[in-house]
FIVO-162169 format. One record per atom (N, C-alpha, C): chain; atom name; x, y, z. Coordinates in steps of 0.001 Angstrom, whole numbers, m for minus. Layout:
<nodes>
  kette  atom     east    north       up
      A    CA        X        Y        Z
...
</nodes>
This chain:
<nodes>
  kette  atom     east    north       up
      A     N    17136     3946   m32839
      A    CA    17218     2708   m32053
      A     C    16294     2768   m30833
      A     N    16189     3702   m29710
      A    CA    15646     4230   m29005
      A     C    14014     3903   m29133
      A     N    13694     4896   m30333
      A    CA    12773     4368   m30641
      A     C    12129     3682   m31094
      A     N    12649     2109   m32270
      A    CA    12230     1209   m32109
      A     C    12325      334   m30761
      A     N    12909      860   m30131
      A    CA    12285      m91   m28551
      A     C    11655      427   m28125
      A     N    11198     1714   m28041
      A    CA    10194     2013   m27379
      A     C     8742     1403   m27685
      A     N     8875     1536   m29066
      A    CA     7668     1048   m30222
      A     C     7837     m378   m29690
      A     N     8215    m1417   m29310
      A    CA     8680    m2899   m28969
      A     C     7809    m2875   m27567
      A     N     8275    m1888   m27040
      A    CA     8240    m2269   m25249
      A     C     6482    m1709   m25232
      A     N     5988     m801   m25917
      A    CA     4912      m82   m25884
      A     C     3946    m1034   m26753
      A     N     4610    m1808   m27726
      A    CA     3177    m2665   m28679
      A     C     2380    m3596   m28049
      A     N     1067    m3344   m27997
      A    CA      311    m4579   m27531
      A     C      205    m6022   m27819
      A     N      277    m6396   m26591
      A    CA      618    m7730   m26576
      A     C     m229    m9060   m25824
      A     N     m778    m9432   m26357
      A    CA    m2409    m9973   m25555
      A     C    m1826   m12103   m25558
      A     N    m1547   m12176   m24958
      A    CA     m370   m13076   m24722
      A     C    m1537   m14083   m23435
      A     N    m2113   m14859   m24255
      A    CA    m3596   m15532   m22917
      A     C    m2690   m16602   m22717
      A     N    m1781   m17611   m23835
      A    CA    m1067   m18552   m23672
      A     C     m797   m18919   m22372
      A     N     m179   m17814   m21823
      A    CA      756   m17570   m20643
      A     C      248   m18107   m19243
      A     N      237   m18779   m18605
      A    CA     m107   m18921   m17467
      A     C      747   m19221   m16254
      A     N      956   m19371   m14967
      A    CA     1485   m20135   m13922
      A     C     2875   m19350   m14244
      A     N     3476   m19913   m13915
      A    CA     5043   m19116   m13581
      A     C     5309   m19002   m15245
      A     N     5310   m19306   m16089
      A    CA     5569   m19023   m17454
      A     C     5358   m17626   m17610
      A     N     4099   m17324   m17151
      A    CA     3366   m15572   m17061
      A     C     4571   m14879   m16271
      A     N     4827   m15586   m15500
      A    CA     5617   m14463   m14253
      A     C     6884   m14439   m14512
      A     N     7556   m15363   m15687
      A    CA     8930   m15195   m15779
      A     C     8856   m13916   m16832
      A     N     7481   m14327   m17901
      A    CA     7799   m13207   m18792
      A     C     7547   m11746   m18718
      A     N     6400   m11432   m17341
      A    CA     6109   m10255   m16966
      A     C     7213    m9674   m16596
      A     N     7631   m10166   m16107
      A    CA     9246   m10116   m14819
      A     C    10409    m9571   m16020
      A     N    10433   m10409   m16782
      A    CA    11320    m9921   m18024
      A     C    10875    m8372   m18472
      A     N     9373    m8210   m18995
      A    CA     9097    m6765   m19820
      A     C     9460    m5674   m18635
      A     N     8839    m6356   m17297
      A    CA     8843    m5136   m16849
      A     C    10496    m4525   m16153
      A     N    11366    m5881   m16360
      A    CA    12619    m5159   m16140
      A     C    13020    m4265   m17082
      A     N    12519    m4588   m18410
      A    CA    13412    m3703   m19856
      A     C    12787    m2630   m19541
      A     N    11132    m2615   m18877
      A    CA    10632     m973   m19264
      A     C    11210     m150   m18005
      A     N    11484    m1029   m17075
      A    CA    12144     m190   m16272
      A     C    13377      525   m16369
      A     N    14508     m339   m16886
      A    CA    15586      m99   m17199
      A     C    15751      955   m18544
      A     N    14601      987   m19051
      A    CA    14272     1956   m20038
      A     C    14462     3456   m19362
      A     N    13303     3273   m18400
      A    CA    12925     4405   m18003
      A     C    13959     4847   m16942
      A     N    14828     4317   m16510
      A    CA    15976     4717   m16147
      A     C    16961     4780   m17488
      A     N    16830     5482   m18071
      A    CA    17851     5705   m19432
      A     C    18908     6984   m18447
      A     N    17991     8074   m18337
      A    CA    18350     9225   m17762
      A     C    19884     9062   m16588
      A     N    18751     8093   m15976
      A    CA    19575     7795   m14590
      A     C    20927     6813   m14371
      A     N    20567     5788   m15518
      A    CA    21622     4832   m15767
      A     C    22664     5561   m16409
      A     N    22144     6166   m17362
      A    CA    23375     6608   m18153
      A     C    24672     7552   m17410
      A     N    23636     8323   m16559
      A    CA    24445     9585   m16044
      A     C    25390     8952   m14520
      A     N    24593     7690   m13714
      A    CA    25785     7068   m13155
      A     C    26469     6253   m13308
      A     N    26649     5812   m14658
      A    CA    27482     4678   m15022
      A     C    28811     6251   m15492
      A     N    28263     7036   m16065
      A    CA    29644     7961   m16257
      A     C    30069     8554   m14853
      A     N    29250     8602   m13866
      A    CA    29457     9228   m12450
      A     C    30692     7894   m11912
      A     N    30346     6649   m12175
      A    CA    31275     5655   m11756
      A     C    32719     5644   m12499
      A     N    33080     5730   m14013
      A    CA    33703     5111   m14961
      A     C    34504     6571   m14953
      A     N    34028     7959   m14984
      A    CA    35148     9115   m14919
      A     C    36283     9053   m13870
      A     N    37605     8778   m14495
      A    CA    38359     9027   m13472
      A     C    38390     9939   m12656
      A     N    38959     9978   m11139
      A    CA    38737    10539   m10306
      A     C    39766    11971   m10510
      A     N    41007    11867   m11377
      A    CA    41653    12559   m11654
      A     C    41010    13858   m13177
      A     N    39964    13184   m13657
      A    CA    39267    13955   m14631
      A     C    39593    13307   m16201
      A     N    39351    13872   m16895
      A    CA    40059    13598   m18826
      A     C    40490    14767   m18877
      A     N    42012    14762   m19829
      A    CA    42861    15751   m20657
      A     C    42882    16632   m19521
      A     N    43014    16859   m18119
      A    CA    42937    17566   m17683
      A     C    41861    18634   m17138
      A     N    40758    18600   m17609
      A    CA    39106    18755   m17009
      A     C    38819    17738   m15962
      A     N    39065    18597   m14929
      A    CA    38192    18210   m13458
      A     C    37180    17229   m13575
      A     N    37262    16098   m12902
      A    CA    36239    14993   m13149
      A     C    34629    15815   m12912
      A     N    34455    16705   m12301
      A    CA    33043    17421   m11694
      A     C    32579    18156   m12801
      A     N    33615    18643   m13378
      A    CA    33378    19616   m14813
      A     C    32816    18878   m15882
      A     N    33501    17708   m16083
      A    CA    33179    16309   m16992
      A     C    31592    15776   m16716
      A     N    31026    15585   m15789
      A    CA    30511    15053   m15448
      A     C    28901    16028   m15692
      A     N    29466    17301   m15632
      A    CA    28379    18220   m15659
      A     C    27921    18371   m17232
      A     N    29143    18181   m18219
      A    CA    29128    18317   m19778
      A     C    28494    17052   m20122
      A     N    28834    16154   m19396
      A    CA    28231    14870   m20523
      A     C    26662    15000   m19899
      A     N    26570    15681   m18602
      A    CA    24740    15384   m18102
      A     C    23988    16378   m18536
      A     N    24685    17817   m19410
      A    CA    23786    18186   m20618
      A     C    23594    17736   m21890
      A     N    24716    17192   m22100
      A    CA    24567    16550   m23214
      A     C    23486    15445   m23359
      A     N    23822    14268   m22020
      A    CA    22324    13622   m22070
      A     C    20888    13984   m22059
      A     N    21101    15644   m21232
      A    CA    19647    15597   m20723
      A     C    19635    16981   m22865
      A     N    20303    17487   m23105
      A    CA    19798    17802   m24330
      A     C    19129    16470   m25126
      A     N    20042    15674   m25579
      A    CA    20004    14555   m26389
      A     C    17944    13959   m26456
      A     N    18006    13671   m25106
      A    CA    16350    13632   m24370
      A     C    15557    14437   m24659
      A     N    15912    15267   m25488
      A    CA    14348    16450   m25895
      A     C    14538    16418   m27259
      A     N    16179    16360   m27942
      A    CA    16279    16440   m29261
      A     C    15154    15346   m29846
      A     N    15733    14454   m29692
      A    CA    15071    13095   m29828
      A     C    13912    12907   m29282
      A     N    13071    13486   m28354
      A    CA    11297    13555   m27974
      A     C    11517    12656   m27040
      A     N    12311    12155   m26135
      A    CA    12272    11210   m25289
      A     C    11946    11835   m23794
      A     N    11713    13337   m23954
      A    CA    10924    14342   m23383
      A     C    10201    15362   m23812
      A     N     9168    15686   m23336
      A    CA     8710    17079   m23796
      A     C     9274    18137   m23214
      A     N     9108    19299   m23879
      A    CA     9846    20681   m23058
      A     C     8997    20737   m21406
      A     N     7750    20785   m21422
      A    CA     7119    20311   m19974
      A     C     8008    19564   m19297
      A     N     8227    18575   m19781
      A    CA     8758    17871   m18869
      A     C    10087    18064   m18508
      A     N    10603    18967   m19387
      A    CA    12165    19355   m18947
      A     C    11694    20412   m18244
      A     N    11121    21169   m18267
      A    CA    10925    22393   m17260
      A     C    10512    21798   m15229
      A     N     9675    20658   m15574
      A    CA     9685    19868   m14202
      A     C    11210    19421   m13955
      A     N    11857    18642   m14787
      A    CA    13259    18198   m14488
      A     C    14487    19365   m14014
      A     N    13915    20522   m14337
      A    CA    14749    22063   m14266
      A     C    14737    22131   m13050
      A     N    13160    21911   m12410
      A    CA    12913    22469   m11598
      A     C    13488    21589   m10034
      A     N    13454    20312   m10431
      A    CA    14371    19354    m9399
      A     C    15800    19589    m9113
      A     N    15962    19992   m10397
      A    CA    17716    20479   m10602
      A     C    17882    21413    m9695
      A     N    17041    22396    m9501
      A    CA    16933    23818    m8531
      A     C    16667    23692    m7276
      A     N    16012    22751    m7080
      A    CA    15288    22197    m5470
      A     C    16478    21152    m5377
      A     N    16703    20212    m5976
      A    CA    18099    19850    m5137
      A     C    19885    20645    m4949
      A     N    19539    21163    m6091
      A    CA    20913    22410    m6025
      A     C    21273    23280    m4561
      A     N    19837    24052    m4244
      A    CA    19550    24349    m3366
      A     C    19629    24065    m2069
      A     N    19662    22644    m2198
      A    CA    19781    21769     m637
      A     C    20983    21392     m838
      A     N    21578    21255    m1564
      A    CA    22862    20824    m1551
      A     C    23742    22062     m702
      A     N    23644    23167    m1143
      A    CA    24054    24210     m921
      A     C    23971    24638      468
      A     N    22791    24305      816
      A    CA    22809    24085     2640
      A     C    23657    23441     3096
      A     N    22840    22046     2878
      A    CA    23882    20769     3547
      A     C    25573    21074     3067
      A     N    25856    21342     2208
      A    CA    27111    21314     2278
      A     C    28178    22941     2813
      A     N    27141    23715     3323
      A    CA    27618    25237     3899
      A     C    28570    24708     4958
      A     N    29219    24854     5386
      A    CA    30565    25307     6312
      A     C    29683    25244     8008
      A     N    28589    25808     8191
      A    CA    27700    25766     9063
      A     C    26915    24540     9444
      A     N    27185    24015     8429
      A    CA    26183    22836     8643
      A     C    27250    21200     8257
      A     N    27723    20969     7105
      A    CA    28709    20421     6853
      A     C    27979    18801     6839
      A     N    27241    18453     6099
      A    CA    26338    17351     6051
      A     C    27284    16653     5309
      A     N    27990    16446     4116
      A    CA    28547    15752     3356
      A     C    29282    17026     2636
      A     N    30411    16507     2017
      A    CA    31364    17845     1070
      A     C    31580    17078     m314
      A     N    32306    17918     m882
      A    CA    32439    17639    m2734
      A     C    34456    17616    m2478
      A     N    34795    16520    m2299
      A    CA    36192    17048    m2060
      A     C    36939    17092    m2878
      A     N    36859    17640    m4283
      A    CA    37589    17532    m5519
      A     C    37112    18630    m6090
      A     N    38347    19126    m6884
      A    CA    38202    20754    m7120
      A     C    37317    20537    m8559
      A     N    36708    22126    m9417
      A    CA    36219    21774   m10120
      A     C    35719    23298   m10522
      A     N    35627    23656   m12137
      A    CA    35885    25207   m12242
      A     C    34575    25614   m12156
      A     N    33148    24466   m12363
      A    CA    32022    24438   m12124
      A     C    31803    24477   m10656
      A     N    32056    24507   m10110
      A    CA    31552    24663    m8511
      A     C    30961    26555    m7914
      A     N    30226    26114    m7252
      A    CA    29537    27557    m6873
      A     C    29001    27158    m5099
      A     N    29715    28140    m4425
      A    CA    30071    28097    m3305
      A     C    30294    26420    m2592
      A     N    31411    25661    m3456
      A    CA    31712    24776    m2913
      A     C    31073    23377    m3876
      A     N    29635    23512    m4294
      A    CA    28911    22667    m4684
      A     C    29097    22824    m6541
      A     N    29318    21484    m6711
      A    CA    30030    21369    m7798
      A     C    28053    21440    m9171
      A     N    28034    22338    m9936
      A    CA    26874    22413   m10862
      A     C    26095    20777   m11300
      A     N    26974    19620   m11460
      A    CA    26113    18430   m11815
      A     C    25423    17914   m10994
      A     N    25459    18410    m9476
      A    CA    24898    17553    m8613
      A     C    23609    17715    m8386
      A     N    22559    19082    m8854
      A    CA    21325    18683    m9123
      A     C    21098    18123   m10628
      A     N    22077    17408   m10859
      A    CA    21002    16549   m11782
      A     C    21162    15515   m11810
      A     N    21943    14769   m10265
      A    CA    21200    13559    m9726
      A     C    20085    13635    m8827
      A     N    19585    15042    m8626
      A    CA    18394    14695    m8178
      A     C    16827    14947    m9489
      A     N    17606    15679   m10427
      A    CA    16566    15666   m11671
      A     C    16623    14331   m12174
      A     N    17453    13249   m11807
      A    CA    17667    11874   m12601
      A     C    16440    11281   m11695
      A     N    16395    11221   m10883
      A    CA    15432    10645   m10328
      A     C    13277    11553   m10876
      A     N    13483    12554   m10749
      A    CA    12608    13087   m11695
      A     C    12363    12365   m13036
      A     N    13730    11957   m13677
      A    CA    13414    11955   m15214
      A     C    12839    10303   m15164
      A     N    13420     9570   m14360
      A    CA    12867     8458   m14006
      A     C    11111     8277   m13665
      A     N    10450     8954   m12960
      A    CA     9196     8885   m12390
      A     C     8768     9003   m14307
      A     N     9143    10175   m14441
      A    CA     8336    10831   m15706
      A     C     8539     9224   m16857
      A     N     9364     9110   m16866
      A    CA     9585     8338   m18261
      A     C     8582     7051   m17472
      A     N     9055     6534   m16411
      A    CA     7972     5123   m15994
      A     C     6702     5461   m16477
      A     N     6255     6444   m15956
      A    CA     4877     6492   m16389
      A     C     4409     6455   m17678
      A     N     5254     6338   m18682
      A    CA     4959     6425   m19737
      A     C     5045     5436   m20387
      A     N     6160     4776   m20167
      A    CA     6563     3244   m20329
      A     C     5830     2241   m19832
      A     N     5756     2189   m18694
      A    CA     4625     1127   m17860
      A     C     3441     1627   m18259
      A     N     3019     2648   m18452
      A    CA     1206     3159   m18377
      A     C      647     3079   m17372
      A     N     1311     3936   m16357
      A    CA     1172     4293   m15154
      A     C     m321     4651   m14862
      A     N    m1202     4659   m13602
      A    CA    m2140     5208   m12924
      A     C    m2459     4789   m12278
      A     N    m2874     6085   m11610
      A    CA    m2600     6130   m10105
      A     C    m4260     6333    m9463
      A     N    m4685     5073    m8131
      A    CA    m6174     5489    m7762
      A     C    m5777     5923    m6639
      A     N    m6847     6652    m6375
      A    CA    m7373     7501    m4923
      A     C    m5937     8140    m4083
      A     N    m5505     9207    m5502
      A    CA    m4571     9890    m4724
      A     C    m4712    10618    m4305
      A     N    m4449    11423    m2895
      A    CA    m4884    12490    m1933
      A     C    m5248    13732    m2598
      A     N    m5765    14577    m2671
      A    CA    m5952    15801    m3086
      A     C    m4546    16668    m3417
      A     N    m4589    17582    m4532
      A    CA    m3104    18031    m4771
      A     C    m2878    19102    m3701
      A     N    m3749    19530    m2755
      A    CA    m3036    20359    m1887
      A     C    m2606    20171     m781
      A     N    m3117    18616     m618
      A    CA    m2746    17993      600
      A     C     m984    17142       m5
      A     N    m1136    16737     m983
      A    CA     m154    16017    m1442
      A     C      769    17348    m1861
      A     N      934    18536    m2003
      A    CA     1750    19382    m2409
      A     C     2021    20027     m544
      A     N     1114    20219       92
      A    CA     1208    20624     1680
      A     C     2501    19467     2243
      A     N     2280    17865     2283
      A    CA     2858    17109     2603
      A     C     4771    17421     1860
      A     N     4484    17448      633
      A    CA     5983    18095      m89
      A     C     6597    18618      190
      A     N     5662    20175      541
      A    CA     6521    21284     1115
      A     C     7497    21011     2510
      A     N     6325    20421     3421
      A    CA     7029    20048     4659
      A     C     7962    19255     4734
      A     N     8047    18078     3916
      A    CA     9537    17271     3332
      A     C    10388    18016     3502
      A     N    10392    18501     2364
      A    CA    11512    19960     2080
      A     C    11976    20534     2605
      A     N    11057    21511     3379
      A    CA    11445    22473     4760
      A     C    12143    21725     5622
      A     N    11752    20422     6356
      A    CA    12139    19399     7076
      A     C    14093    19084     6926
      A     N    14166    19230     5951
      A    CA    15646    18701     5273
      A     C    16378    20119     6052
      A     N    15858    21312     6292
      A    CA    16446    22080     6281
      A     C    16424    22728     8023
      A     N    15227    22750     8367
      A    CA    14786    23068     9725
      A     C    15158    21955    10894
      A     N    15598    20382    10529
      A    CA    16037    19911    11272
      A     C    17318    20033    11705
      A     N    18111    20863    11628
      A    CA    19584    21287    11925
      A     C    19487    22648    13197
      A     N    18025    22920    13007
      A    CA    17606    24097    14266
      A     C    16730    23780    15583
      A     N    15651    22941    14802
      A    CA    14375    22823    15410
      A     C    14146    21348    15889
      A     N    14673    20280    15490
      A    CA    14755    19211    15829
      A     C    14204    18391    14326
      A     N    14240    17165    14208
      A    CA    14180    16073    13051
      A     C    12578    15794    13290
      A     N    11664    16383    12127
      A    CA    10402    15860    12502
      A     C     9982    14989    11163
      A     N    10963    14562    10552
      A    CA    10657    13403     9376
      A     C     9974    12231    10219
      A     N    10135    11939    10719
      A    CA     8871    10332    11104
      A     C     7779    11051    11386
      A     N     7276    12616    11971
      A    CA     5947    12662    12249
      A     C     5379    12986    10492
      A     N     6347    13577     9553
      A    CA     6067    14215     8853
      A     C     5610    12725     7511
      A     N     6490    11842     7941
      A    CA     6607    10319     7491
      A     C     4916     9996     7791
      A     N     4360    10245     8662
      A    CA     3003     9543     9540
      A     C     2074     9629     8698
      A     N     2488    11604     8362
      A    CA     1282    12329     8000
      A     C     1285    11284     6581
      A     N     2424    11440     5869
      A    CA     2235    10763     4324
      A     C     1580     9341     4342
      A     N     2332     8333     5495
      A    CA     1918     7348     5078
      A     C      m89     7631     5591
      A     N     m730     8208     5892
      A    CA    m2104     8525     6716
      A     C    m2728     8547     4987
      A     N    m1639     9819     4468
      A    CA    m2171    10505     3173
      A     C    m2226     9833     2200
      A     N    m1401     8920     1730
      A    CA    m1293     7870      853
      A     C    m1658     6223      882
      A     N    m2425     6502     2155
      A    CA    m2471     5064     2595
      A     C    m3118     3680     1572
      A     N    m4550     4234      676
      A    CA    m5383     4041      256
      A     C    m4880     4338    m1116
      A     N    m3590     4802    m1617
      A    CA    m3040     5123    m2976
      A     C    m2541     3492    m3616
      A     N    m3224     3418    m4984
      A    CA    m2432     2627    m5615
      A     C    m2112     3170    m6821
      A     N     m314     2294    m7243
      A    CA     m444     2686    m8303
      A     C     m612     1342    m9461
      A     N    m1080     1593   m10877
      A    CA    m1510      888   m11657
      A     C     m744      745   m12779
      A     N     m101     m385   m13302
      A    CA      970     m601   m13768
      A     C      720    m1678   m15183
      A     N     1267    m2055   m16471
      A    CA     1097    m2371   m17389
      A     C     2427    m3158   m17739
      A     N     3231    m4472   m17108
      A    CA     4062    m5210   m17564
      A     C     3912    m5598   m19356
      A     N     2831    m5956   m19330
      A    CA     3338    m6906   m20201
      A     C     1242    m6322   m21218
      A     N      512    m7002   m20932
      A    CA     m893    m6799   m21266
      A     C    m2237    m6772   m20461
      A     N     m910    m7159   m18607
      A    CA    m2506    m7247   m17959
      A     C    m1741    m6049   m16820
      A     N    m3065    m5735   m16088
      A    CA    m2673    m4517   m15438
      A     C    m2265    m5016   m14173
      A     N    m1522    m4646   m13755
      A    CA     m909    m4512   m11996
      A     C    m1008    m3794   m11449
      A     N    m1047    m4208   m10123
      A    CA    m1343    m3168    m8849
      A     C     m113    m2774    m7699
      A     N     m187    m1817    m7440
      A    CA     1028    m1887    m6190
      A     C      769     m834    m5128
      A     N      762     m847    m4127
      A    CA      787      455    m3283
      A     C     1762     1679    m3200
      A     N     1429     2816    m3621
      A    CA     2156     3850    m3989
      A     C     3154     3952    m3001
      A     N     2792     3849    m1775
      A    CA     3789     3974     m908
      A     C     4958     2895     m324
      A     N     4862     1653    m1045
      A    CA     5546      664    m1266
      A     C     6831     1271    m2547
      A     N     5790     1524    m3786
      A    CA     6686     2032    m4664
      A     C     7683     2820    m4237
      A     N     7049     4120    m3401
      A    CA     8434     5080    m3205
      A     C     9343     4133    m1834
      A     N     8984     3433     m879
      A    CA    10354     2761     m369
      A     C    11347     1821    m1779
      A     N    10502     1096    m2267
      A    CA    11507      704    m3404
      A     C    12371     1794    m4145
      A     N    12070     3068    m4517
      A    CA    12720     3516    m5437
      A     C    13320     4336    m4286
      A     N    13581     4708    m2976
      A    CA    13918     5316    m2301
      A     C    15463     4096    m1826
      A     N    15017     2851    m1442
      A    CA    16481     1754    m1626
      A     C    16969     1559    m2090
      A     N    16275     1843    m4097
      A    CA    17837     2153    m5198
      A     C    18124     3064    m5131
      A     N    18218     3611    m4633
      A    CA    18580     5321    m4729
      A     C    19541     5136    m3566
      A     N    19861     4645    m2325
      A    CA    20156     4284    m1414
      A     C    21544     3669    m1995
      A     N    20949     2763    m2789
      A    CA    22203     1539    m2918
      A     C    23263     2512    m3902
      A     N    22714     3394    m4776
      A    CA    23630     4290    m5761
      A     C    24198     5173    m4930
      A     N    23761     5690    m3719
      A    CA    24808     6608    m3260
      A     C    25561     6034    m2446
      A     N    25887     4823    m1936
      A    CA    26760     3969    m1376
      A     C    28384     3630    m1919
      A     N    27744     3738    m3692
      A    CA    28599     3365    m5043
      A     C    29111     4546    m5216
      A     N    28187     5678    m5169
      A    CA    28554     6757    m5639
      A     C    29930     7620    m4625
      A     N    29644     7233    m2851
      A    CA    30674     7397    m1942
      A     C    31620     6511    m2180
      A     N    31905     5548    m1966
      A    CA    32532     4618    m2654
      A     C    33656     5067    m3636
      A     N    33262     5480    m4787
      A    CA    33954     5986    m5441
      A     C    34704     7834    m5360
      A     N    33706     7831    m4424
      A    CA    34726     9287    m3884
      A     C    34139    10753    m4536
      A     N    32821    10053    m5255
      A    CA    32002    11200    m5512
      A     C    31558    12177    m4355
      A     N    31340    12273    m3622
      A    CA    31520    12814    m2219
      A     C    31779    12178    m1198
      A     N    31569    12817     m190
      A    CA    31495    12074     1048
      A     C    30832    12776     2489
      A     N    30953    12129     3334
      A    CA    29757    12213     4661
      A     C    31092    12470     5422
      A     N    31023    13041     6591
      A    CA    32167    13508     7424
      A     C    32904    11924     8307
      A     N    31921    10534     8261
      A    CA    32890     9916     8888
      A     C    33085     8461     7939
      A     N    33127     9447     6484
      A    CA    33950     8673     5366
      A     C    35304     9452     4966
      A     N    35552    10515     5498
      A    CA    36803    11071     4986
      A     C    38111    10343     4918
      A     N    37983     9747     6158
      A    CA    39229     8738     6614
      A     C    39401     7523     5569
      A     N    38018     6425     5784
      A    CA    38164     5430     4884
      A     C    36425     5421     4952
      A     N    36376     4624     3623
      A    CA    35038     4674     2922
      A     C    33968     3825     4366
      A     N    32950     3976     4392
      A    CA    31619     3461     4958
      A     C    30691     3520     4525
      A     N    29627     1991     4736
      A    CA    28576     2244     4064
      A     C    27577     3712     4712
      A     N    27080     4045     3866
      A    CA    25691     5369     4269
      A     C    24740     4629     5248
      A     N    24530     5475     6243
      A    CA    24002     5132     7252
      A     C    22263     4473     6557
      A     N    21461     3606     6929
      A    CA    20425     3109     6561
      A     C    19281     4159     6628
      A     N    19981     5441     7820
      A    CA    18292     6220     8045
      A     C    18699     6804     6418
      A     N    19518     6888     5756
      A    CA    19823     7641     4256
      A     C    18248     7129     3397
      A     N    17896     5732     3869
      A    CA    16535     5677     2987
      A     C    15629     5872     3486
      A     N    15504     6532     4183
      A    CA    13821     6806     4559
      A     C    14139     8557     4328
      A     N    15139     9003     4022
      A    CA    15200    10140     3895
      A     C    14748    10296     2064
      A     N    15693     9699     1583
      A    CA    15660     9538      109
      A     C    14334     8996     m378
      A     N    13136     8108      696
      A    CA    11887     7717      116
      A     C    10810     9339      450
      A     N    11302    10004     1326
      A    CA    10509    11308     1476
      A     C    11236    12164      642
      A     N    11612    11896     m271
      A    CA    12346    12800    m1029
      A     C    11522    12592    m2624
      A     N    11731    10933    m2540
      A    CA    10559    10857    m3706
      A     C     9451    11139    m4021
      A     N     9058    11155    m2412
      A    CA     7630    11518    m2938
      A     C     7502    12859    m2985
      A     N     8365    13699    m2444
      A    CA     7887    14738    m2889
      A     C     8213    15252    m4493
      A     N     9282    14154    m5113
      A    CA     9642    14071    m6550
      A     C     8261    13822    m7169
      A     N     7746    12564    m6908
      A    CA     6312    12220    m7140
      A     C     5486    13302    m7440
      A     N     5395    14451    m6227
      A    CA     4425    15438    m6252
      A     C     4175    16028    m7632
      A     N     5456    16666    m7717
      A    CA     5814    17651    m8684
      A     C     5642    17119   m10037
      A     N     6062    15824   m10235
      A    CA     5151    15640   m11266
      A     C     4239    14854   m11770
      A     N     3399    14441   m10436
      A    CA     2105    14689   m10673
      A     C     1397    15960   m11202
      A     N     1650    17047   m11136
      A    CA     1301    18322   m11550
      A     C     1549    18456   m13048
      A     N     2269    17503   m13535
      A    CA     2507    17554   m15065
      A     C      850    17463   m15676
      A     N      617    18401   m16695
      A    CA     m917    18287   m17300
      A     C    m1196    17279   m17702
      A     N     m607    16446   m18713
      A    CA     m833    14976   m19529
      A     C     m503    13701   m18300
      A     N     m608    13887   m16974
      A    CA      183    13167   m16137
      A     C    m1185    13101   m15504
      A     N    m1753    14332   m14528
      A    CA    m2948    14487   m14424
      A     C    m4036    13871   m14690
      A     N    m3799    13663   m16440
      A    CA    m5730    12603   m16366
      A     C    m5042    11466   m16160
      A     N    m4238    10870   m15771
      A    CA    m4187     9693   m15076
      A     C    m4244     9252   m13709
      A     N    m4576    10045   m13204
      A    CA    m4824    10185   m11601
      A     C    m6100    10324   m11361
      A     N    m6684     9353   m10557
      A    CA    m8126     9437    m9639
      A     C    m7781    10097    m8768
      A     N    m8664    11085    m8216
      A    CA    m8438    11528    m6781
      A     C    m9918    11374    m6189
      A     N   m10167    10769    m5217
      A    CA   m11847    10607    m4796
      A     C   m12541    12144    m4632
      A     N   m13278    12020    m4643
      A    CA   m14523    13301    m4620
      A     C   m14879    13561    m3052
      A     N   m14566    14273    m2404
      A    CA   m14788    14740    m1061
      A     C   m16059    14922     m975
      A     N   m16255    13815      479
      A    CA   m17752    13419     1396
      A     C   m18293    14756     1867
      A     N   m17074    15768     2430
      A    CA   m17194    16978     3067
      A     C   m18307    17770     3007
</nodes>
């Protein structure tokens, strides 16, 4: 099934008929399905993050549940070629880089947000599924690009765009000592990406968008899911314990420097690569 839609959403379609808002209702249409496509990963795994009772099934810890059905999806995704092993090894690797931060933020020392529901999967506190809502967002970049027919012009050099990453990263972690330098670190990206577009394939004609537009968009759904996701009591922030609140708004500009450094990583994918211009240094 899968893959006759993919074969659907991917067949060329040279559609001149189209003009004036007729064009734009139907672009608007493909490019919601290929999106919603390419969130397969991500949809799937929080619609069960929402719908698991909070009490668990048969007695398995809702956290335990939650971790079984998100191998099962993310197996299912390679059985079926709806990834390559590459690309699960990038998705591994998000799993590990957000695992990791979780594990900070949620240390006893630091106490950023907690997991308040027990769970036989948990390792020092942090329950095993929760990097793979940050590999969901990985599996998302990867699959768009494939779906839309992504490419990307005049993207910064990969060591400047992997330099910019690192410091993201570090940033998440060093601001609890050293002070919060995400807006200077914000500057450097938007400086670095300024001149980035990315190049996009609705329907048969190509689109344009600014890369760094893209990641605030995908940085505000991401925003709006962990709102749903507190909400429902999937974790929480220390002044939701009492009664629920929305996530503070700086949550997206954190979550859009988060993408891009998602972005980074797989950009580094090989078959991902020749789709990227990077200009040729004047130097």
């Amino acid at each position: 099934m899968l893959a006759a839609l993919d074969a659907y959403l991917l067949a060329p379609r040279y559609r001149n008929d189209l003009t004036g808002w007729r064009r734009f209702v139907v672009e608007f249409w493909f490019f919601g399905l290929k999106e919603a496509r390419a969130c397969l990963f991500a949809g799937l795994f929080f619609v069960v993050l929402f719908v698991i009772p909070r009490e668990g099934i048969l007695g398995v810890p809702r956290y335990d549940v939650l971790l079984l059905i998100a191998l099962i999806i993310q197996g299912a995704m390679l059985y079926f070629g709806l990834e390559t092993r590459d690309e699960l090894k990038a998705i591994c690797l998000f799993h590990i880089v957000g695992f990791c931060l979780e594990l900070f933020k949620t240390s006893s020392a630091i106490g950023s947000w907690s997991y308040p529901d027990f769970a036989y999967t948990k390792v020092l506190g942090v329950p095993l599924f929760s990097g793979f809502m940050y590999a969901a967002v990985g599996s998302y970049i990867i699959q768009a690009w494939r779906i839309l027919d992504l490419r990307v012009e005049h993207h910064p050099p990969y060591w400047m765009a992997s330099l910019i990453a690192a410091l993201i990263y570090l940033n998440f972690f060093t601001h609890h000592y050293i002070g919060d330098y995400r807006w200077y670190v914000g500057a450097c990206a938007l400086g670095l990406y300024a001149r980035t577009t990315v190049v996009f394939r609705p329907l048969d004609r190509e689109r344009r968008m600014p890369l760094l537009l893209a990641f605030l968009l995908i940085g505000f759904f991401i925003w709006l899911a962990e709102n749903i996701s507190t909400f429902f009591g999937v974790w929480a922030y220390p002044n939701q314990l009492g009664a629920w609140a929305a996530v503070h708004v700086g949550k997206w500009s954190s979550w859009s420097l988060l993408v891009i450094m998602t972005f980074t990583i797989v950009a580094g994918l090989k078959h991902i690569k020749e789709t990227i211009h990077i200009p040729e240094s004047r130097l």
